[in-house]
C-alpha positions as CSV (number, residue, x, y, z in Angstrom):
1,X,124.3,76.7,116.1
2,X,125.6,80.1,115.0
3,X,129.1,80.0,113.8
4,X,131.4,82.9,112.6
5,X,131.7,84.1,109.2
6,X,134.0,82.6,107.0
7,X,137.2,84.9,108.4
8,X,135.5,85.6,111.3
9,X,136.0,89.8,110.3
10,X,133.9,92.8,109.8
11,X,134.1,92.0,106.2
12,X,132.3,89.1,105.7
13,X,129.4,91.7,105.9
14,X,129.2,91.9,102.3
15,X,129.8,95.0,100.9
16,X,132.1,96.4,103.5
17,X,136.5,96.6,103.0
18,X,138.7,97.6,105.9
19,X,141.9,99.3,105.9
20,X,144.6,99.8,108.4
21,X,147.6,102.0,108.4
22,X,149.8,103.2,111.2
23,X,152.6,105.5,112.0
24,X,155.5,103.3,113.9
25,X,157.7,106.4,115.5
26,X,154.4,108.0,116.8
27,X,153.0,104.6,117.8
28,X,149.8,105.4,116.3
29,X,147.4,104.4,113.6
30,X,143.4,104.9,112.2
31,X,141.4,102.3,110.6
32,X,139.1,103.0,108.0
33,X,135.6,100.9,107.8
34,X,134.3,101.5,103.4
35,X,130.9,100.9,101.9
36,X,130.8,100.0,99.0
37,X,127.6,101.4,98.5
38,X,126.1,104.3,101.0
39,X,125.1,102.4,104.2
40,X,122.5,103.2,106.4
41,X,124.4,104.2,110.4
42,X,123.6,105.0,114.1
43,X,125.9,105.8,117.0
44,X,125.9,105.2,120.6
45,X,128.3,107.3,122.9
46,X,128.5,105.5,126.9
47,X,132.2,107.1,127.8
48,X,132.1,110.3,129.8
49,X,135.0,111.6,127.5
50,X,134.5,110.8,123.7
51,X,135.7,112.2,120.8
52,X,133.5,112.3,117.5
53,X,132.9,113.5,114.0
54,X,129.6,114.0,112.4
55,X,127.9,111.9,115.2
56,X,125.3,114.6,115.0
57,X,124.1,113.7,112.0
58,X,123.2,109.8,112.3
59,X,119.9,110.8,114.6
60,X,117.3,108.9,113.1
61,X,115.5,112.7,112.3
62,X,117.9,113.6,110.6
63,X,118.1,114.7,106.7
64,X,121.4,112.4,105.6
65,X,120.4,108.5,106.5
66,X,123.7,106.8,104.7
67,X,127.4,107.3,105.3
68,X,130.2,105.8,103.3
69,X,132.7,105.3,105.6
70,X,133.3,105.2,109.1
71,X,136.7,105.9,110.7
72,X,138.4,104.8,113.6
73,X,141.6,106.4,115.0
74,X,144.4,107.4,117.7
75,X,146.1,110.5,118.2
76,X,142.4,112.1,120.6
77,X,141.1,115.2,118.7
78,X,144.4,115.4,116.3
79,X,143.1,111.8,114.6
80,X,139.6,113.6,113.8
81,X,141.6,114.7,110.4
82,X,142.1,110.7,109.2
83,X,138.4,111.5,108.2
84,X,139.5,114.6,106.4
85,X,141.9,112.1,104.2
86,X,139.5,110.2,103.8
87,X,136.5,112.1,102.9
88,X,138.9,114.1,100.2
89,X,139.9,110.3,98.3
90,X,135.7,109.6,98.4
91,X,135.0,113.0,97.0
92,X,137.5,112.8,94.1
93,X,135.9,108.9,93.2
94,X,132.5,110.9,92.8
95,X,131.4,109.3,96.4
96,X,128.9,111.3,98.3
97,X,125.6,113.2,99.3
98,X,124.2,115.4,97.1
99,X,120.8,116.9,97.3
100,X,120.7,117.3,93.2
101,X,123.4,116.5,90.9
102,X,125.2,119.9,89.6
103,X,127.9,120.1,87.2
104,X,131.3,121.3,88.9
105,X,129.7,120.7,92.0
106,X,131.1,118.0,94.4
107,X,129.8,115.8,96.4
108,X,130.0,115.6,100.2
109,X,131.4,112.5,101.5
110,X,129.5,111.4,104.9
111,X,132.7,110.2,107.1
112,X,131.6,109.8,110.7
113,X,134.9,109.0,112.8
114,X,135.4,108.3,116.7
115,X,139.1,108.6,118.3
116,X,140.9,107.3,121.0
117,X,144.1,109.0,123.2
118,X,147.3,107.5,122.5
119,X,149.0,110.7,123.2
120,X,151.3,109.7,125.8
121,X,152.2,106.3,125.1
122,X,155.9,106.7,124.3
123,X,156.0,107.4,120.4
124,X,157.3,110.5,118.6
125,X,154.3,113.2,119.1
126,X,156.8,115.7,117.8
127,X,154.8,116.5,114.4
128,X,153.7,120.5,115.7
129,X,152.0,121.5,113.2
130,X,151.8,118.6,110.9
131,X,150.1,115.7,112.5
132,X,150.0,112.3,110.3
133,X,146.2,111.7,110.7
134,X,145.1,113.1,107.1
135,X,147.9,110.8,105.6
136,X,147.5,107.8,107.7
137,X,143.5,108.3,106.8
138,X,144.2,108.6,103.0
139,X,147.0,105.4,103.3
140,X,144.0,103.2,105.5
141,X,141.5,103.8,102.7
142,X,144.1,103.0,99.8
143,X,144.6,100.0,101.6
144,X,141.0,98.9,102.3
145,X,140.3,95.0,101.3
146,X,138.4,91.7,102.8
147,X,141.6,90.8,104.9
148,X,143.4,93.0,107.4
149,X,145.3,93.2,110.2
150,X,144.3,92.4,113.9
151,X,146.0,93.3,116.8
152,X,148.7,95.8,116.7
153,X,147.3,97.3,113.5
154,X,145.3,100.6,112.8
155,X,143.7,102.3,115.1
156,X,144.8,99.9,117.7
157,X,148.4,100.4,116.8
158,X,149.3,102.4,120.1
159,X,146.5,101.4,122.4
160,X,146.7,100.2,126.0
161,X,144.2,97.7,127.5
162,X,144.5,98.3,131.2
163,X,148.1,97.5,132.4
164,X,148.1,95.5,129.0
165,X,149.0,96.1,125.4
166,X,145.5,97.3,123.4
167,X,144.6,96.2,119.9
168,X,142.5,96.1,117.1
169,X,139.7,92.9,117.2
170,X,137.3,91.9,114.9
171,X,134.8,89.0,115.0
172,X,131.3,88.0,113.1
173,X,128.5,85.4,113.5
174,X,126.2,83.9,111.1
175,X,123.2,82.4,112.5
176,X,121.1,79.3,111.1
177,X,118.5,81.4,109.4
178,X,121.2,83.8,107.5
179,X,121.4,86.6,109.9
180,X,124.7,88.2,109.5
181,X,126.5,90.6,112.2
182,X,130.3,91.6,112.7
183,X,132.3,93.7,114.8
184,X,135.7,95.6,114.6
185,X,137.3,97.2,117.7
186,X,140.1,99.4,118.9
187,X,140.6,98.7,122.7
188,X,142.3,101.7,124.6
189,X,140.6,100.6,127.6
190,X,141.0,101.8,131.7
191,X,139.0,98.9,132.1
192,X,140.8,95.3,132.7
193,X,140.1,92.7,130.0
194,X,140.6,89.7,132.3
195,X,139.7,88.7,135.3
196,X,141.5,89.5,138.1
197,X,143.7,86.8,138.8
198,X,143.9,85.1,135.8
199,X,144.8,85.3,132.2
200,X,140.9,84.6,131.6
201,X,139.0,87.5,129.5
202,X,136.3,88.3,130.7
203,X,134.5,87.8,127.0
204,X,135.3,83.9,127.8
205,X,131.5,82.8,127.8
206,X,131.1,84.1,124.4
207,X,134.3,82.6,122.7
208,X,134.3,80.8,119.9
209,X,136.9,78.0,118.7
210,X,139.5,79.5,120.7
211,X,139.4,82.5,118.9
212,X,141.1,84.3,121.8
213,X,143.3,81.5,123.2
214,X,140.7,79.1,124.9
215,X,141.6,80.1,128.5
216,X,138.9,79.6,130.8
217,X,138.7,81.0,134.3
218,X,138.8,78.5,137.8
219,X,135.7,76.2,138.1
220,X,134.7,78.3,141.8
221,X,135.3,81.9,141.1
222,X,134.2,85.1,142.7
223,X,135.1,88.6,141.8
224,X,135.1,91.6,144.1
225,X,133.2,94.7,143.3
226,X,136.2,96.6,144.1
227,X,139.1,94.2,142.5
228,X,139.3,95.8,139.0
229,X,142.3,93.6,138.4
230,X,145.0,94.8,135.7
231,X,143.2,98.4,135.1
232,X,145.1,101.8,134.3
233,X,146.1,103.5,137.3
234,X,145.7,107.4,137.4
235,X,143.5,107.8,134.6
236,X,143.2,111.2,133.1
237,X,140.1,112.9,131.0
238,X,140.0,111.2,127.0
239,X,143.0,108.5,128.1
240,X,140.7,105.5,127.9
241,X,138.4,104.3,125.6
242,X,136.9,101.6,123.4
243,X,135.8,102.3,119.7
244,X,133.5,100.2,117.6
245,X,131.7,99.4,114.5
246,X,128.8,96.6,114.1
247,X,127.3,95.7,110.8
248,X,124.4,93.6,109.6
249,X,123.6,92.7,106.3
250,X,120.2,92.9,107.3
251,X,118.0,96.4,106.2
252,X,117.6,98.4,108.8
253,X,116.1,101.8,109.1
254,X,117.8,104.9,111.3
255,X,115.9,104.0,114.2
256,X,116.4,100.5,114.2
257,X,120.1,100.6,113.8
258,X,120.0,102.8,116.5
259,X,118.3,100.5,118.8
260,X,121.2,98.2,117.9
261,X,123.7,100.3,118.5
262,X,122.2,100.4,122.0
263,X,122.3,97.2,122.8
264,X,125.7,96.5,121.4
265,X,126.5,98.9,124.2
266,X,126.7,95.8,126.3
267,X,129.4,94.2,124.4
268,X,131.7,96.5,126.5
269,X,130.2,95.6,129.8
270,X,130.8,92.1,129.0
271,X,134.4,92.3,128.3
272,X,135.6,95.1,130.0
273,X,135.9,96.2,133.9
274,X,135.1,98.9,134.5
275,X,133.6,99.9,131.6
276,X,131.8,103.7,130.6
277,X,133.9,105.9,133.0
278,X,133.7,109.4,133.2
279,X,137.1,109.4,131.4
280,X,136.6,106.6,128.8
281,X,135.3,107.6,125.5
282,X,133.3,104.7,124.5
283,X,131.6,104.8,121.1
284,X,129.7,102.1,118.7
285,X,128.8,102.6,115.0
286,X,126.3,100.7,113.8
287,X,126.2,99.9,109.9
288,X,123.3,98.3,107.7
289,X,124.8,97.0,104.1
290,X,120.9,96.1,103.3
291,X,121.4,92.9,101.5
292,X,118.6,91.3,102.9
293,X,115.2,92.4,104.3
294,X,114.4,92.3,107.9
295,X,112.3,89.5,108.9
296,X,108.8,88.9,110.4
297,X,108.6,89.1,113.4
298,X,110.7,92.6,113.0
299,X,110.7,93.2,116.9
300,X,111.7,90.0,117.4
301,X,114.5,89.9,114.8
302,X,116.0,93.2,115.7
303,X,116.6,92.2,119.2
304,X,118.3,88.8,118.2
305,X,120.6,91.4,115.9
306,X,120.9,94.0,119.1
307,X,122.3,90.4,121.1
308,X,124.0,89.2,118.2
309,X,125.9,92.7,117.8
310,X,126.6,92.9,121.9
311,X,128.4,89.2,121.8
312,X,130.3,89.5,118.6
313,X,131.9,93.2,119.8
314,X,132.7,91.2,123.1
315,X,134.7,88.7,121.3
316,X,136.4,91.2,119.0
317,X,137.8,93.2,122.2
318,X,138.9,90.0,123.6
319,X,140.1,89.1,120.2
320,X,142.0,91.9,119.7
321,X,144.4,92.3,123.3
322,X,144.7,88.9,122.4
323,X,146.4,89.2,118.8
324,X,148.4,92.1,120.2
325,X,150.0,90.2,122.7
């Protein structure tokens, strides 16, 4: 049986530190994924309203194939600058693309970011002209270790699930044969997490040891099509959305981690209804630390990563509503 990684986080990828940081007046935060070492990335946007940075650039045709960092934040296009902290701290360690080395010369940190709107949630949005974002993104990186925070923490620091309090998740699995996948979430969802009714997620299939409180939904149980249970009400354009990161140890080219990243796609669908709206901004990174080689047969194995990837982001949005309650 596959069980989760030994802290059943993002980081027992190995090779990979997370930071959070957050802003309590503004009710806000960003989470920053590091690589230790350039790692190669995809993307996959499903939300009808997203908000990216240097998404672009991850096409598998495309000249730059490793990022070293990924960021995840609130605050809708004003977050977009926690990468801007972030790439400045890379550049002065010397992290970076560069075509050829050249004295005086820096380097240009890769730093692909997605956002999520926590605008009107109730904090202080009073900054005008001085939004937190570069500082919270410069404070997430300093902070960036094995162990973090889940639930209200980072990037999930302001979100909303539905009618319930969002959060940042995280969750990994290991399978007999070494395989290694994790996920890490910030859920700012119009979508319901549970099923109407109940105070069962929707991710309960995939659960393990309780990781999400254990609840389990009535033995006969139907759901109608049009019962979206605790959703937002009155959603307006960039409100909602879910934002993710997968990594595998396993060495992936562009287009294969792209082919995860689609599949992971369906890690939303299974814990989230409804899921991919015109205004949700849904968005999944997908990183490749490289520490092992992909097996024979290699069509095979990537789609047992692609499943791998979709189950563990399911239980890290479950994972996280449920540490921010």
């Amino acid at each position: 049986m596959s069980q989760p990684g030994r802290n059943n986080l993002i980081t027992d990828i190995a090779g990979l530190q997370v930071g959070n940081a957050h802003d309590e007046a503004a009710l806000t935060g960003c989470t920053v994924i590091h690589c230790n070492t350039p790692c190669v990335a995809a993307v996959a946007v499903a939300g009808g309203g997203p908000g990216t940075r240097e998404t672009d650039l991850l096409a598998p045709d495309k000249l730059v194939e490793a990022v070293n960092a990924i960021v995840l934040s609130g605050g809708s296009a004003y977050g977009l600058a926690a990468a801007d902290g972030v790439a400045a701290m890379l550049g002065a360690r010397g992290e970076g693309f560069a075509m050829v080395d050249r004295p005086g010369v820096p380097k240009t940190p890769i730093v692909p970011a997605a956002i999520l709107y926590d605008l009107a949630n109730g904090g202080d949005k009073s900054w005008q002209d001085a939004p937190p974002y570069q500082a919270l993104g410069r404070t997430a990186l300093g902070a960036a270790s094995q162990m973090f925070s889940l639930g209200r923490a980072g990037a999930g620091y302001g979100a909303r699930a539905g009618q319930h309090r969002g959060g940042l998740g995280s969750a990994s699995i290991k399978t007999d044969d070494g395989i290694q996948v994790g996920a890490i979430t910030a859920v700012n969802s119009f979508g319901s997490v549970y099923m109407p009714g109940t105070d069962a997620f929707w991710a309960w299939p995939f659960e393990v040891d309780e990781e999400f409180g254990g609840v389990r939904p009535p033995s006969v149980y139907s759901a109608d099509a049009e019962d979206w249970g605790a959703a937002k009400q009155n959603p307006q354009a960039r409100e909602n959305t879910t934002i993710a990161c997968i990594a595998t140890d396993v060495a992936l080219t562009p287009g294969q981690a792209q082919r995860v990243a689609q599949m992971a796609l369906s890690g939303f669908s299974r814990a989230i209804r409804p899921v991919f709206a015109p205004f949700d901004g849904d968005v999944v990174f997908v990183l490749s630390t490289a520490q092992k080689e992909l097996p024979a047969p290699e069509p095979l194995t990537l789609t047992r990563i692609g499943e791998l990837a979709a189950s563990a982001l399911a239980r890290a949005i479950a994972r996280g509503v449920h540490e921010a309650q």
